[in-house]
C-alpha positions, 0 to 999 in steps of 0.5 A: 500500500502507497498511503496519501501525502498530504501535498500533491507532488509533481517532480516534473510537470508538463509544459501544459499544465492546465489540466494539473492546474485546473484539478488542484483549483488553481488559476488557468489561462482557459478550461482544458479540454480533452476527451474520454475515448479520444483515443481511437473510435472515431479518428479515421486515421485509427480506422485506417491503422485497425484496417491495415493491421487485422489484429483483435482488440485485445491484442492490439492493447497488448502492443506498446508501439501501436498503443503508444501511435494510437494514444497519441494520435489526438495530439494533433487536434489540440487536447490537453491531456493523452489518455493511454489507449487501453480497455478497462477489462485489460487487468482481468485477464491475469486475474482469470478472465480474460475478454475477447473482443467480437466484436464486443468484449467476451467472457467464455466462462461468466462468473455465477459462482462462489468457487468461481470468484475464489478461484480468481488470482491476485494479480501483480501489475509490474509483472503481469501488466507490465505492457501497460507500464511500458505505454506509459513511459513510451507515453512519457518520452514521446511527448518529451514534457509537453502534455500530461498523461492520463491513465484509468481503471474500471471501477469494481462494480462495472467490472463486477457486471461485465464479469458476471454478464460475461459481456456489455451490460448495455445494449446497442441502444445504451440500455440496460440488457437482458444480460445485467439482468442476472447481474442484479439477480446475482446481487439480490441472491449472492450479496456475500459473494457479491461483495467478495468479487468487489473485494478482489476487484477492489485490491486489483484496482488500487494496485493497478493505478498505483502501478500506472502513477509509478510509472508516470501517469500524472493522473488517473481515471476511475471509470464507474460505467455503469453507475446510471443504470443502478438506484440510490441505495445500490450506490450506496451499498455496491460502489462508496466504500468501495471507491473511498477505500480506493482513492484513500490508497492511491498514491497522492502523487497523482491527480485523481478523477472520478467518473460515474456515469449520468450518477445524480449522488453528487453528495457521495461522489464528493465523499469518495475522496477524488480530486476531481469529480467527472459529471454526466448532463444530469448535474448542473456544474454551476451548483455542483460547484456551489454544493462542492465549495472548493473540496472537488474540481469538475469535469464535463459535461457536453453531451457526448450525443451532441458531438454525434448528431449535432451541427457545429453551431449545436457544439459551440453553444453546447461548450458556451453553456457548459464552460459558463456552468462550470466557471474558469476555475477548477473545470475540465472540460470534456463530455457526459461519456466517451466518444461514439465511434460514429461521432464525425471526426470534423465535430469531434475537432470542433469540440477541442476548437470550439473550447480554447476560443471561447472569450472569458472577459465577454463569456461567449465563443469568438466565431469559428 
């Protein structure tokens, strides 16, 4: 275990440091602005590299080199931050499940029992991970100290449900599917060997992070997919204490961010102990702001769906509104969830454009 300091450390900050800045609540320039899923889906130069190497998914997050060009790729549009590009189900398969992608993720052998889940290794990150950690430091050195690196982790619950599900618990449509049906059946019937899994989950988690932060992640993301899909009381029983314990062992020498997506409990994502809290469209950042006082920074939340479907004047008035919520000061921009892997790619720069022209002393975008 790597206990919290009490004073944030960064040895060797990247030239654009907005993003670091903005977490602490320190004074910017401008909102920084990056992308969940920015890495890949929509970029037609990722699907021209897909087409030309043939290679499944879970061997592709396997190649350093390849990871590291794909990470990279949204440089050129002009984000403040590389997220490795990676999948959250990565770190199972030392664990014992491993997914294959076909094209969605797939588990043979979906975990329904208690001799399952204590058959479930612990896993060693440096060893068994050590790929990841390679992507992080050729992350590092590629970018020479221009941009700061983001890492991530599924949170135990999202991951609880894929395992359990043995796929997506979401259907086509972002709907909750036949399949997270027996997931909620498993919790009602099996709560004590629920919270096992989210126990060996849990240790896998804070391991897997603290292994990404030594190896040079300036911050890291715990992505809670499927926190709109479950009620209040679920929250409260399945994922908080588990994502207290997490973000009280992480090493402090990263910034911390926690994702729940479309989650209204803003009063237990602020519990949890994150440096910054990441808010689907539900929350209104101005009083999210106002109810946080200071303890949290935020990050969203323009509808990932806009980006999809809307026109670039539909964008620009999407980031106005949201950037006027969110205030200058202690704000990320970035989306309700990740990318669609058919948002146009020309919105996708519009996003990123639209962000670093809006005007602070008028509170508007110049014309772009």
């Amino acid at each position: 275990m790597n206990p919290p300091s009490t004073q944030k450390r960064f040895s060797h900050p990247p030239k654009n440091d907005l993003l670091l800045r903005a977490a602490r609540r320190l004074s910017v320039e401008r909102v920084p602005v990056w992308m969940m899923r920015q890495a890949g889906r929509s970029d037609p130069a990722y699907r021209a590299l897909r087409k030309r190497l043939q290679l499944p998914l879970e061997q592709l997050f396997r190649d350093v080199d390849r990871a590291i060009e794909i990470s990279l790729m949204p440089q050129r549009i002009g984000v403040d931050a590389i997220i490795m590009y990676q999948d959250i189900l990565t770190p199972l398969t030392p664990m014992g499940a491993h997914f294959q992608f076909a094209p969605g993720p797939v588990l043979t052998t979906p975990i329904r029992s208690r001799a399952q889940v204590e058959a479930l290794r612990p896993v060693q990150p440096p060893s068994e991970l050590k790929f990841v950690g390679e992507i992080l430091n050729g992350l590092r050195q590629s970018l020479a100290g221009e941009l700061p690196v983001v890492g991530f982790a599924g949170a135990p619950l999202t991951l609880a449900f894929f395992m359990i599900a043995g796929k997506s618990p979401m259907n086509a449509g972002n709907g909750v599917s036949n399949a997270a049906s027996l997931v909620f059946q498993f919790m009602r019937e099996e709560p004590r060997i629920f919270h096992n899994l989210l126990e060996r989950l849990t240790r896998l988690t804070i391991d897997y992070l603290n292994y990404q932060i030594a190896e040079g992640a300036h911050a890291v993301q715990l992505f809670e997919s499927i926190a709109d899909i479950i009620d209040r009381v679920c929250y409260e029983t399945f994922v908080q204490p588990y994502h207290e314990q997490i973000f009280a062992e992480l090493n402090s020498n990263s910034i911390t961010i926690l994702f729940a997506k479309e989650c209204p409990h803003l009063d237990l994502m602020l519990k949890a102990g994150a440096d910054v809290l990441s808010v689907g469209t539900c929350v209104n950042l101005a009083k999210a702001q106002a109810q946080a006082a200071g303890e949290a920074a935020f990050q969203g939340n323009v509808d990932n769906k806009t980006l999809r479907d809307g026109t670039a004047d539909d964008i620009s008035a999407a980031v106005n509104q949201c950037l006027k919520e969110g205030g200058k000061i202690g704000h990320i921009l970035n989306l309700s969830h990740g990318l669609y892997r058919d948002t146009p790619f020309e919105n996708v720069k519009h996003f990123v454009k639209a962000a670093k022209v809006y005007d602070w002393d008028n509170e508007t975008a110049k014309r772009t």
